[in-house]
N, C-alpha and C positions, 0 to 999 in steps of 0.2 A: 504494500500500500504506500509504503514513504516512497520506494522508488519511480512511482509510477509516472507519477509527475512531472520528476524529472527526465525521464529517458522515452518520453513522449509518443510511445508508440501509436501506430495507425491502426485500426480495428481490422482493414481488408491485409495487414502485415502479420497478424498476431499468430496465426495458424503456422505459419513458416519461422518466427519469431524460437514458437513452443518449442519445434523440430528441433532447431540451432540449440536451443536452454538446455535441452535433453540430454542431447550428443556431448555438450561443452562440459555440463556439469559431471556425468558419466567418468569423460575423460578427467578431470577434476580431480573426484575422488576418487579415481585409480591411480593419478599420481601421490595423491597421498597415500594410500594404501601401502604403495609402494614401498615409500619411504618410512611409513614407520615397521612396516614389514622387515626392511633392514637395518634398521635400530634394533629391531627385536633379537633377531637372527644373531648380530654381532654382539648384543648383551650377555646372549644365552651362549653364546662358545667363547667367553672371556671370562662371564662370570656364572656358571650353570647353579652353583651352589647359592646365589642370592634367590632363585624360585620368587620371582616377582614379574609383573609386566611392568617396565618403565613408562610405556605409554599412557599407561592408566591412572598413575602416579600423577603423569605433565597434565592430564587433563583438567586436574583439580583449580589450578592457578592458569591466570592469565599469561604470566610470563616466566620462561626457564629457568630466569636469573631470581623471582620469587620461590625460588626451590633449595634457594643456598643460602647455609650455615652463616651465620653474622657473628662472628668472633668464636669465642667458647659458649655461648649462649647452648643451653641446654636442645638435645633433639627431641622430638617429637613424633609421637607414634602413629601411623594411619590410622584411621577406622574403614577395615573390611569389611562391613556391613555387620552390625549392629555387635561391636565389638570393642564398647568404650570401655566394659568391662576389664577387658585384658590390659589395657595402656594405663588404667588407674591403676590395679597390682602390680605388674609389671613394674611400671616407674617409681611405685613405693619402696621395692626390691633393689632395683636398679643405682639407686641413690642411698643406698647401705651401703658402702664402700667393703667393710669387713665381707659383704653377702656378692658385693659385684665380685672383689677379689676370688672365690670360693669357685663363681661362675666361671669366669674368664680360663681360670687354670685347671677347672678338670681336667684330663686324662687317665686312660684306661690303656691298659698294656695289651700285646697283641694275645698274651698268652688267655687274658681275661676275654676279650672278645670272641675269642675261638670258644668259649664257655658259652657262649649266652646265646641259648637258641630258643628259649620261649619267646611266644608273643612281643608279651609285655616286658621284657630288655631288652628286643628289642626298640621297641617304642619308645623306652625311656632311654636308650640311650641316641635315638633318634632327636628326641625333644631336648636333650643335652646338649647337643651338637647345634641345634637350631637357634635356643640361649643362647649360647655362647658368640655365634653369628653378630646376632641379635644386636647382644650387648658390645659387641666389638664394634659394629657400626654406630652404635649410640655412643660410642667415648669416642673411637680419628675419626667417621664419617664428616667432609662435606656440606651432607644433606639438610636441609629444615628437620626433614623428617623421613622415617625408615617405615618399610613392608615389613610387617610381622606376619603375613599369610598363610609360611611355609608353618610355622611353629601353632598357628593358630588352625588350621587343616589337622593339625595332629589331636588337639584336642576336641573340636570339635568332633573328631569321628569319636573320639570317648562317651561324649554327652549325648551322641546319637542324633545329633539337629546341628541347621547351620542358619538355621533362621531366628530362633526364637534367643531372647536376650540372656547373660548367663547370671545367674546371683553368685553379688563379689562372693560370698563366704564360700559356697558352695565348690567355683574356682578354684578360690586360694584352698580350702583342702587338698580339691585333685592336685596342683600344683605341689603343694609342701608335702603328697604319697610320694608323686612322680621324682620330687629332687633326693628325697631319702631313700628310695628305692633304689636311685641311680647312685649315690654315692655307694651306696651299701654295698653296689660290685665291685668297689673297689679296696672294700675289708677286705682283711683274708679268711674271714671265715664269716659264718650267718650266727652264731652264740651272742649270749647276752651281752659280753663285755663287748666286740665288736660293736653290736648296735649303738652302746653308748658312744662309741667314741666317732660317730657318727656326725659328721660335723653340720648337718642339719636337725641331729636330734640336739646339739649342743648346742646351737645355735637359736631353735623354735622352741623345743619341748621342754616343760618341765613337771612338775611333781605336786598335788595335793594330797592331806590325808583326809581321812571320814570318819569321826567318832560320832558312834550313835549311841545314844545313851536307854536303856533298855531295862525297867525291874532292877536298876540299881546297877547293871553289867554296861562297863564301857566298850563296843564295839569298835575295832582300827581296820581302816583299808586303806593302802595307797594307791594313788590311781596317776595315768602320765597324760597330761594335758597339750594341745599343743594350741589352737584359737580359745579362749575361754568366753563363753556367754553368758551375757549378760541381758536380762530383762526389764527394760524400758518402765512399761506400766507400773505408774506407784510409787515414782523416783522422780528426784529433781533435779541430783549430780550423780557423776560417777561411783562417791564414796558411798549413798545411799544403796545404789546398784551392789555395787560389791557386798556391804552388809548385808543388803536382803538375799545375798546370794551364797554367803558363808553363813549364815545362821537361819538356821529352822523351827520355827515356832513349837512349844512340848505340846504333843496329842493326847486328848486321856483315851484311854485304851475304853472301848465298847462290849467285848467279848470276857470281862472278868467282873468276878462278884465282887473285888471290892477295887478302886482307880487306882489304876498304872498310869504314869508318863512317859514318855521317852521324845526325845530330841535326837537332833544331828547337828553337827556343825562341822563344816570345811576349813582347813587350815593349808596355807601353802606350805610345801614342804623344800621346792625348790622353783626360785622363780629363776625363767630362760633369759638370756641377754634381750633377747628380742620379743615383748610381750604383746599379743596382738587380742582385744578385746572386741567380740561380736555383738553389735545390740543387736536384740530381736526387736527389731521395727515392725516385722510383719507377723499377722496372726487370722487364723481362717475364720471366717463369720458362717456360724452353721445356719442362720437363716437365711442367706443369702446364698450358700452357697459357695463361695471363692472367698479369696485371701486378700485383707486391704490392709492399706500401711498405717501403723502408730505416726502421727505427726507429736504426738507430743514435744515437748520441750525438757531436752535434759543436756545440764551444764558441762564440762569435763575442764580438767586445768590442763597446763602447759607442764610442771610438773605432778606426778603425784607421789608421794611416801607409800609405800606398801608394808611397812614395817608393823600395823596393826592388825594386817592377816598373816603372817609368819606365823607358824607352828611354834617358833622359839620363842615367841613373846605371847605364846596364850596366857600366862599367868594377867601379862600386866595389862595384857587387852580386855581380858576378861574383869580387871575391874575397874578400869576404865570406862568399861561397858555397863558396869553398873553404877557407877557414880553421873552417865549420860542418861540411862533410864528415872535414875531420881531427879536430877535434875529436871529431866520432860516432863516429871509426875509436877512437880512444883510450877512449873511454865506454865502447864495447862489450866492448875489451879489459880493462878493468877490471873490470866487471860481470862479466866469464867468469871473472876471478881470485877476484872473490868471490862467484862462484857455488859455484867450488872451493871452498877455504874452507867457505862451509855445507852443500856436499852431497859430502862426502868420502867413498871407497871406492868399489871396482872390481865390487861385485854390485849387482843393481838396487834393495838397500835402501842408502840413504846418511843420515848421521849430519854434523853440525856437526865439524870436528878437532877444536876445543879442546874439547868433551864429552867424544868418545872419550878422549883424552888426559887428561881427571877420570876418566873412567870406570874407566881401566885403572890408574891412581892408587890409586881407593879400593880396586879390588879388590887389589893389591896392600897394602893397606895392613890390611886384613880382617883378624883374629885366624880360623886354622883352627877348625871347629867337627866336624862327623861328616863323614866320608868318604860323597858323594854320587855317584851314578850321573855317566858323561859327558854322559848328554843334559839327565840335570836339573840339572846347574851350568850349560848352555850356556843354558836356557830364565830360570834364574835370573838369570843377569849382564843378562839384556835387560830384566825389573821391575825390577832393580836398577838400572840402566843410566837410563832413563826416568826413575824416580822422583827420581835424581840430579839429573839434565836438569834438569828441572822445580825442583828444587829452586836451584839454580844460578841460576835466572832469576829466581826470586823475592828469593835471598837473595845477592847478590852479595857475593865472600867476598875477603881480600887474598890476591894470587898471590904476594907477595913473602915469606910468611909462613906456613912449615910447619907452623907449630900451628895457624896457622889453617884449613888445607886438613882436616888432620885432625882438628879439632875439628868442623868442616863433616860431616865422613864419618861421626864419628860422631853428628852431631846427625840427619842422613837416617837413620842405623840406628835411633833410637829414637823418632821419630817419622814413617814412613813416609808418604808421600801417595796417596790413592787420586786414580788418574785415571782414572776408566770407559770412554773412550775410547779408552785404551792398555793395557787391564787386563784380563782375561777372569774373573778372581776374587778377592775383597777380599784383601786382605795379610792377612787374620787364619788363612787358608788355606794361605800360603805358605810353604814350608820356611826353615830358617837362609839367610844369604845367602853365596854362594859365598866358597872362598877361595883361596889356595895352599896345596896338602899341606904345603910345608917352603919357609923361605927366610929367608936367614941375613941381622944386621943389616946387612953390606956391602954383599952385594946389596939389600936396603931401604933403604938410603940414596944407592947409587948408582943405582935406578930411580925414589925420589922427586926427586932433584937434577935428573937431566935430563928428567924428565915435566913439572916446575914450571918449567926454564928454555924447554924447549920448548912449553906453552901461554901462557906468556905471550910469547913471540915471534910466536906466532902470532895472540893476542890484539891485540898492536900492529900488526901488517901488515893486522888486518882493521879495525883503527881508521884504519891509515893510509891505504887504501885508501878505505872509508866518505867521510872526508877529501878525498879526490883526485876523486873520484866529484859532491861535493857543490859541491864546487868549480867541475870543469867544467860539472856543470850548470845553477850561476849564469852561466857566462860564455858557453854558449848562449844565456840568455835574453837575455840582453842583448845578444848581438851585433847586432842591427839595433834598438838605441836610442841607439845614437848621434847627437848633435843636428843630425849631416849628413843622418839619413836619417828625420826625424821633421818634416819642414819641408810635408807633406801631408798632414795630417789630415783625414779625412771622420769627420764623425758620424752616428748610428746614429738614422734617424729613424722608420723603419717597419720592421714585423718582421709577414709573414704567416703565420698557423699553421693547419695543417690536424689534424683532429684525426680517426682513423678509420681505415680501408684503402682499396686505392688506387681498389676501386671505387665506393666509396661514404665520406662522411664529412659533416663541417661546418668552413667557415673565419670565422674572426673575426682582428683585425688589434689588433698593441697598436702605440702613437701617439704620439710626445714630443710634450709641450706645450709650445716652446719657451720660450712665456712666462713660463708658471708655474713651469718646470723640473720636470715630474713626467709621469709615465707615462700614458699612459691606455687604456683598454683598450673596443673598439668590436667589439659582438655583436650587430648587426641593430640594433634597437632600444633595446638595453641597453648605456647606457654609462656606465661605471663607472672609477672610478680607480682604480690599480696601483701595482706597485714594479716596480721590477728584480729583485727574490727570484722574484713571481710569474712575472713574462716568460721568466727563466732555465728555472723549472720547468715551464711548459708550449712553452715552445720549442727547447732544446735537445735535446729526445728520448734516447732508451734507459732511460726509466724508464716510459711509457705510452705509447699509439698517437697520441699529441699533439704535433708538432713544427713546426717554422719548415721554411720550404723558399722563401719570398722574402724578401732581405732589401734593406732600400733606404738607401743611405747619403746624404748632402749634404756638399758640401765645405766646411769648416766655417771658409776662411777667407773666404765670400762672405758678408755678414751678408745682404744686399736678399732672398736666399733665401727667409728667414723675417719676413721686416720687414711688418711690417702697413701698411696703405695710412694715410697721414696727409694733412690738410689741406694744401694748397697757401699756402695764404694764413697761418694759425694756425700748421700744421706738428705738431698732435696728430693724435694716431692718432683715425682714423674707426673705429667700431664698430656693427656692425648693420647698417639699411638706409641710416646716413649713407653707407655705404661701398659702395653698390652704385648701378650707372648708372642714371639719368631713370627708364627705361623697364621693368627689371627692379625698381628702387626700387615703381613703381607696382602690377604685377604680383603681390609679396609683399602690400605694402597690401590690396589690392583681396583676395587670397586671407584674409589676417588678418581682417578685417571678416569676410567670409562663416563663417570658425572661428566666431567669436565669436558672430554670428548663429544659426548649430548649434546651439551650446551652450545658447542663451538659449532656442531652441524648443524643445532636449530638455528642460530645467528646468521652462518652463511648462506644456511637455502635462503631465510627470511631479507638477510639482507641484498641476496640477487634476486629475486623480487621486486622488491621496494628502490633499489637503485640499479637500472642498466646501466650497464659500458657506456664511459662517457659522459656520466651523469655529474654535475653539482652536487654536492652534500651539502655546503654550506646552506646553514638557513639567515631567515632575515625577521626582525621583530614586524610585527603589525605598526603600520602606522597612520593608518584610519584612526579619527575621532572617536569613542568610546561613547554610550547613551547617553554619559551626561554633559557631552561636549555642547555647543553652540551650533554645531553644524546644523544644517534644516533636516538635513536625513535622520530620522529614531533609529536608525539599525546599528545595530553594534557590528565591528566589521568580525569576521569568521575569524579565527587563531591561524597562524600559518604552518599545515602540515607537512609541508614539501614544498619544496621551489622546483621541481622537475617541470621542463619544459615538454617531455612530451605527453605528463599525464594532467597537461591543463584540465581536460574534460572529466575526469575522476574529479580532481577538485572542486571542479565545479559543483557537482553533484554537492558534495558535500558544505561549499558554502550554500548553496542554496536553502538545502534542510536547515543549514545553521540560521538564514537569513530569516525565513520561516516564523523558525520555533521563537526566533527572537520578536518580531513583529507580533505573534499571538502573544506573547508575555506581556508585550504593553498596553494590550487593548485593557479597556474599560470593559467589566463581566459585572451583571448581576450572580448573585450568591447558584443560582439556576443555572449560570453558564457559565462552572468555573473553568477558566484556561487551564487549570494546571493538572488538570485531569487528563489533559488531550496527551500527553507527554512530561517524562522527567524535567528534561532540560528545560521546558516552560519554569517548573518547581524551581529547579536553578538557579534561570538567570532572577526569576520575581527574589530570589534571597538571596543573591548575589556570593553566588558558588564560586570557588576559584576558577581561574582559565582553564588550570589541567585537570581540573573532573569534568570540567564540560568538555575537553577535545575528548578524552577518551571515552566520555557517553556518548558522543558522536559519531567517535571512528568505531564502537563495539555494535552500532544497531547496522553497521553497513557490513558486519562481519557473518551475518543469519546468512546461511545456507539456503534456506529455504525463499530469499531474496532473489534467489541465483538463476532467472529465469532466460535469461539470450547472453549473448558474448559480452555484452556491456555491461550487465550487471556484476558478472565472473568477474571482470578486472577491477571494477569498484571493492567488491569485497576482495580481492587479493591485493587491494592497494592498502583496504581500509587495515585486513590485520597484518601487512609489512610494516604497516607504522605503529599498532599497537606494538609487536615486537619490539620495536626500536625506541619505547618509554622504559628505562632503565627503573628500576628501584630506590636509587636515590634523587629519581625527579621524582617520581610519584607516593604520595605518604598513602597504601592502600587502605589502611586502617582507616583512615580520614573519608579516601574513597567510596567504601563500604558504609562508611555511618551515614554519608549522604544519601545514597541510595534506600538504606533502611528508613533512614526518615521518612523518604517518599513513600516506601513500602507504607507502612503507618500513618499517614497521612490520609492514600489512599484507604484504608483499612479505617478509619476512625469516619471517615466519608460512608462508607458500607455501613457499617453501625448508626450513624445517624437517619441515613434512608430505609435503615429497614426499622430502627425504632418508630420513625414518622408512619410507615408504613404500619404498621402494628397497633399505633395509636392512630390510627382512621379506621381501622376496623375495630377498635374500641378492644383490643387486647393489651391491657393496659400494665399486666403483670412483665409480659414480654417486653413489651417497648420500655418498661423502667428499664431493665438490665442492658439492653441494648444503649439506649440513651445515657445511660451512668459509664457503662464499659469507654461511649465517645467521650465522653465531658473528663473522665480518668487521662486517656489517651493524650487527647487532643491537650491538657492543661503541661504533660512532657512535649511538647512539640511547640507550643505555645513561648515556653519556656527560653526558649533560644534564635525566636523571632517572630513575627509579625503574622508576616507570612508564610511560615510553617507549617500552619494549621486552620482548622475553620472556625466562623464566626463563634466563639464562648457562648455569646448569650445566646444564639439561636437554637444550641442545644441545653440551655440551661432554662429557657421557657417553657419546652416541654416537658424536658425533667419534671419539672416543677408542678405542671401539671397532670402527669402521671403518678406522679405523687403523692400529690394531692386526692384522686381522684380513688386511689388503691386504699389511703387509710379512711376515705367515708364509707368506702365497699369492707373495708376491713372493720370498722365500727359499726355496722351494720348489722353482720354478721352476729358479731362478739354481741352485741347488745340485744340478737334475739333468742338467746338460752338453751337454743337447739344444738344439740352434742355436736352435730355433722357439719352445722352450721358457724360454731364455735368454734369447732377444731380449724377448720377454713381457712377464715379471719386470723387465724394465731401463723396460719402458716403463710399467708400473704404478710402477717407484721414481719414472722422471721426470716424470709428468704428475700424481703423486696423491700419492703419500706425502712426497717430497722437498719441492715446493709448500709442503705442511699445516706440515712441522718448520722450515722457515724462517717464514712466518706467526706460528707458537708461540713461535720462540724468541725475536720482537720484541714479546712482550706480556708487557704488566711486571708484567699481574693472573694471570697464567698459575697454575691452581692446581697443589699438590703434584701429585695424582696425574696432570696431566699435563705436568709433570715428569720423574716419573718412566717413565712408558712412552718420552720422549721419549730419555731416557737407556739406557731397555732397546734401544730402538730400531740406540741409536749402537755401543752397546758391543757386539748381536749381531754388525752386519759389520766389527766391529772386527778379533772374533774369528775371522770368515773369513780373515784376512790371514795366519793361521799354518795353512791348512788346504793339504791339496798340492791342486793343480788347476790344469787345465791353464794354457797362458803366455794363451790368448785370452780363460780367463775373468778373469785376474789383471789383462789391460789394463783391461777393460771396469768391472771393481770397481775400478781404480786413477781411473776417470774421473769415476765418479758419487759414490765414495765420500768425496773431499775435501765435497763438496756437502751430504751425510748430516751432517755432522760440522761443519761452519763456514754458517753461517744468514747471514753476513755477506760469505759470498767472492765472491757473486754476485746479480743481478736476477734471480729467477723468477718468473715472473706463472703464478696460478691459471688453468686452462682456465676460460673462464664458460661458466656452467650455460645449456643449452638455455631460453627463453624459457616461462614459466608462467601461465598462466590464472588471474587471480585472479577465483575464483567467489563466492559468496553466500554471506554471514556462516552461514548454518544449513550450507551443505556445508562447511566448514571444520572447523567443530567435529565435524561428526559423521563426517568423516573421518578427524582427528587420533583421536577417541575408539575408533574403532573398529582403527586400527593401533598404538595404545595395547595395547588389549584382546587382541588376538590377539597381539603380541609377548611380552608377558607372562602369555599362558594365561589371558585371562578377568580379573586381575587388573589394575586399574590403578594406577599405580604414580605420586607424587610426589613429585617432587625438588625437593628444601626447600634 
């Protein structure tokens, strides 16, 4: 379609035109075929032992030279189809130096090879040899990044699929069989002492015991561990996990006349250098059917002390343990004191004492005004009451000081507080405020004496209490850091995250650098450095479907753990391929050269191409006026791709498209006929993209094949990608490139949500189009963010929000207020999945306008108002549950339902769909929000 226009074909040419496209293009891609046919061929008889397709590899990047290693900068593992799995263990392994050493140097003697004729040695020592590859190209390699295919074929046939995703733990067992199994051929014998000295049983495995305790008889069993699991649910760190996971609650025995107890408890016996802890994230739902993931939220440190589960130290764990369980008993008992305290009286509404105790002050202290009804003094003292409250907290007043109490009383009488949440109608509505008919100075002086001596008694028990509280909860923490029980330290070196549901997902692994002292964080082929802010927030879960569930410690008084391999002789650290054996040393070489050799043949076909015999290279700056020059032309002139004089007519093409897209960028569009939908580069230039994203957004859409329909087109596109070719890596930042684009992606994408929420809300489906209409207003407020014109009009999707909104909690109050169970239940689920969601979203945006604000506040203060209406006890629970929620944006995590997946169709159906659900909501009129 872009080409058409310009290569202007004739209708009575186009049959003959087809013919020419056919034959050209045919011939085309048999020249490439060709050529990477012998790329391939010369790969595989120089390097047969890498078992990779190189071409497959180049096809991932735009350019060759994005395929090479930037210093020492760590490599980067492929993803073979869904195999993020392996590049997270892997790499967590890989950057064990004591574990990589182990790898790199096996060897097995011929006398031992000539042994091994099962199966499974040979397999394992197939996946040995594949490792070692592996890792050899990941320390001298070149590459960004390495083919793990050969090594990942091996396991895969183990697991009997090559499709479905693999669970890390799962993995890393078959893994840590495979490497013990394989070192084991190289014991000299199969007996116990060998196994131990197995230098992945030494390495991974270690030792717990198990005393069970039984009718007074201590049971012991030791058992050899090598991942240790840990149980999520019920926890809120680590240390908790471990407790609930070495100590067993006592059972009284069922089956004897008179009660037996018996317990267990786990005690390390031997912890491994390398300790790797499994959460159990996932757990099978038998109503459902299938297994879903714990998001929970559980904490872990950087280091931890292990020294209160050692078997050596049960005495002093054990009463350690007990001096933490008294201590809880006392916590809890204080906590119930001042729960008292804040939630005083004996009906199911409760009040602070020391409130009530103002409260009943100031009413006492009130000058009578008109003799009021009983029920409306009783409705008065509770605005009254409230607004006190409230007042009290803002303005704390001296208790020891009756003028000041009642200067208090009356400064709340003359300036009342509205609070919409506790308030069904402004105070300018409100009658005088209650008082006593008659009561004499005695009695006013002796109900303010003892009101005042008794709130401040109470105020100090609940300071002293606060106090006592704070106390022990210091001295919880610290009970197990004592410097007897800190003398274990392991540190925190790998942390696996899965990011997804249980049945599907992606894992990437964050990596201490020991060296550098810094985080890193390893996503397939993208590796990027970190903090501990970021690791914290995509690994400890309960705030997204993202969390850790392997964690791998090292004991951090062994240093060789992490010690890189150094010269023998010198005694510096080896780095690269000084640091890898003879034979793997050559292997990398050998592989290096042939990269290198790629690159140079992609370069020179590309660059005989792009530049015939005799050609210019030199290029020359633009120096046309720019859009915001003076000149009368608005076109911004095209970037100059090439000075070749004989592909004026390529160029052409291309300025023209440029000339184009830049003239629709400056039209004047109603919101109905956005330009920037027609194309990126409209998006672009309206936000003023650099030059070099827009040349190579221009020269990649001349690069589609499927463009490639007569002779003319075939050299456009062999012109377009000889020049993308020839944008080196350090002209172009792609990372910069890529966000541009993704913007766009987003952009158009928050454009789809808003047309289909519009759409949803003309069919008066009001539940759908909130989610839809919030997911755009979410979106678009990140796009927004970094310019103008990024994104679409705010308020136009923040009007119907609003209305949707609106419109879902009178359907939802509807319901709820007609008592019918089915009815009921409804209503509760429109509050929790749609409208509750939106008002916390709302009440964390700091651009939030007035009017929604205020719906936001009509919103709160309608079921505010429910709370004084009679109804039954089952509906009073049910609004006691969701209604704290309605009313505090901050009390809890809600995550929005995402919106069913949408079809992003063709810049002309967008528009002419938005116009058209435009037009019929508004009766023919279209309507813009400025």
């Amino acid at each position: 379609m872009l080409l058409s226009g310009c290569l202007g074909i004739c209708k009575d040419e186009l049959q003959t035109a087809i013919e020419l496209s056919l034959q050209e293009s045919h011939n085309a891609q048999e020249e490439e075929r060709e050529f990477h046919r012998a790329l391939e061929a010369s790969a595989e008889e120089n390097a047969a032992r890498m078992k990779r397709k190189r071409c497959e590899a180049q096809s991932e990047m735009c350019s060759p030279a994005d395929w090479t290693r930037q210093d020492d900068w760590p490599v980067g593992i492929r993803n073979v189809g869904n195999t993020c799995w392996f590049s997270a263990v892997i790499q967590s392994l890989f950057h064990l130096p004591v574990f990589r050493r182990l790898v790199l140097n096996y060897q097995l003697s011929e006398r031992i090879l000539e042994k091994c004729k099962s199966h499974s040695d040979k397999r394992n020592i197939a996946f040995m040899q594949e490792l070692r590859c592996l890792f050899a190209l990941m320390v001298g390699s070149t590459r960004r990044f390495v083919d793990p295919s050969a090594a990942v074929e091996l396991l895969r046939e183990a697991f009997r699929t090559s499709e479905a995703q693999q669970d890390v733990s799962e993995f890393s067992h078959k893994l840590l069989d495979w490497l013990e199994d394989a070192f084991q051929l190289a014991a000299s014998g199969n007996d116990i002492e060998d196994k131990q000295q197995n230098p992945m049983v030494q390495l991974f495995y270690g030792t717990f015991v198990t005393e069970r305790r039984h009718e007074g008889n201590t049971l012991c069993n030791i058992e050899q561990f090598g991942q240790y699991p840990l149980q999520v649910n019920g926890f809120n760190n680590l240390d908790e996990c471990l407790e609930g996971a070495m100590v067993e609650k006592e059972i009284e025995s069922l089956h004897s006349d008179h009660i037996v107890t018996s317990g267990r408890e786990r005690w390390f016996k031997k912890l491994p250098p390398v300790l790797t802890f499994e959460l159990s994230r996932f757990e099978f739902n038998t109503q459902l059917g299938r297994p879903e993931k714990i998001h929970k939220k559980l904490e872990f440190p950087q280091i931890i002390y292990m020294d209160r589960y050692l078997h050596k130290n049960i005495e002093q764990t054990h009463e350690r343990r007990g001096e933490v369980k008294k201590m809880k008993e006392q916590l809890a008992v204080l906590q119930q004191k001042l729960e008292c305290y804040k939630n005083y009286g004996s009906g199911p509404t409760k009040y602070p004492l020391a409130d009530m105790l103002q409260f009943v002050l100031e009413f006492a202290t009130t000058k009578p005004t008109s003799v009021s009804p009983v029920v409306q003094t009783v409705s008065h003292i509770l605005h009254l009451s409230l607004d006190a409250f409230h007042a009290t907290l803002s303005e704390p007043e001296d208790t020891d000081s009756s003028e000041g109490l009642v200067s208090s009383v009356s400064s709340c009488q003359r300036t009342p507080i509205y609070k919409p949440f506790t308030q069904c109608r402004h105070p300018v509505d409100c009658p005088p405020h209650p008082a006593p008919h008659s009561i004499t100075e005695e009695e006013l002086h002796f109900v303010k004496t003892c009101l005042q001596r008794w709130r401040t008694e109470v105020e100090n028990d609940i300071n002293e209490l606060k106090a006592s509280i704070d106390r022990l909860t210091q001295m919880l923490e610290g009970m197990y850091s004592h410097n007897s029980l800190c003398q274990v330290p392991y540190r925190l070196h790998a942390v696996l995250v899965h990011e997804g549901q249980a049945s599907a997902g992606h894992y990437w692994a964050y990596i201490y650098d020991h060296a550098n002292k810094r985080w890193m964080k390893y996503n397939d082929i993208s590796i990027t450095e970190s903090s501990w802010e970021e690791l914290e927030r995509d690994s400890f879960g309960g705030m997204t479907n993202a969390s850790a569930y392997c964690l791998m410690y090292i004991d951090d008084r062994l240093p060789h753990l992490i010690t890189e391999d150094t010269d023998n002789e010198t005694g510096q650290v080896l780095h690269g391929l000084d640091s890898l054996p003879p034979i793997l040393r050559r292997y990398v070489q050998e592989d290096n050269r042939w990269f290198q050799q790629e690159l140079s043949e992609w370069e020179e076909q590309f660059c005989q191409t792009a530049t015939p015999q005799g050609e210019s290279t030199a290029s020359a700056e633009p120096t046309n006026p720019g859009p915001d020059s003076e000149q009368p032309t608005p076109v911004e002139p095209a970037p100059q791709l090439g000075p070749s004089t004989e592909e004026l007519d390529d160029r052409a093409a291309f300025h023209e498209e440029y000339s184009r897209l830049y003239e629709l960028s400056q039209e004047e569009t109603t919101p109905q006929e956005d330009a920037r939908l027609q194309h990126a580069l409209v998006y672009f230039f309206q936000n003023k993209a650099p030059k070099r994203i827009i040349e190579r957004t221009l020269l990649e859409q001349f690069t589609d094949r499927n463009l490639s329909f007569d002779e003319r087109a075939i050299s456009i596109m062999r012109e377009a990608r000889a020049k993308l070719r020839l944008i080196k890596p350090e002209d172009m930042d792609m990372d910069e490139y890529l966000q541009w684009h993704d913007d766009y992606r987003l952009f158009r994408t928050v454009f789809v949500y808003l047309l289909t929420g519009l759409e949803h809300y003309q069919n008066g489906k009001m539940r759908e189009a909130l989610i839809y209409l919030t997911h755009a207003y979410e979106s678009n407020a990140t796009l927004l963010g970094n310019g103008e014109k990024r994104g679409v009009d705010q308020s136009l999707i923040a009007v119907y929000r609003r209305k949707c909104l609106t419109a879902l909690n009178e359907s939802a109050s509807r319901l709820f207020s007609s008592g019918e169970e089915s009815k009921v239940e409804e209503g509760v689920t429109i509050m929790n999945e749609a409208v509750i969601p939106c008002l916390h979203l709302m009440s964390h945006d700091l651009s939030l306008s007035q009017e929604d604000r205020e719906a936001m506040e009509s919103i709160r203060s309608h079921w505010c108002c429910c709370l004084g209406q009679d109804m039954d006890d089952s509906l009073q629970v049910k609004l006691g549950e969701f209604l704290p929620r309605v009313l505090d944006g901050s009390a809890e995590a809600v995550v929005l339902k995402d919106p069913p997946k949408v079809h992003d169709n063709q810049a002309h159906d967008l528009c002419s769909r938005l116009a058209a659900v435009m037009e019929s909501i508004h009766n023919t009129t279209i309507v813009i929000v400025k």
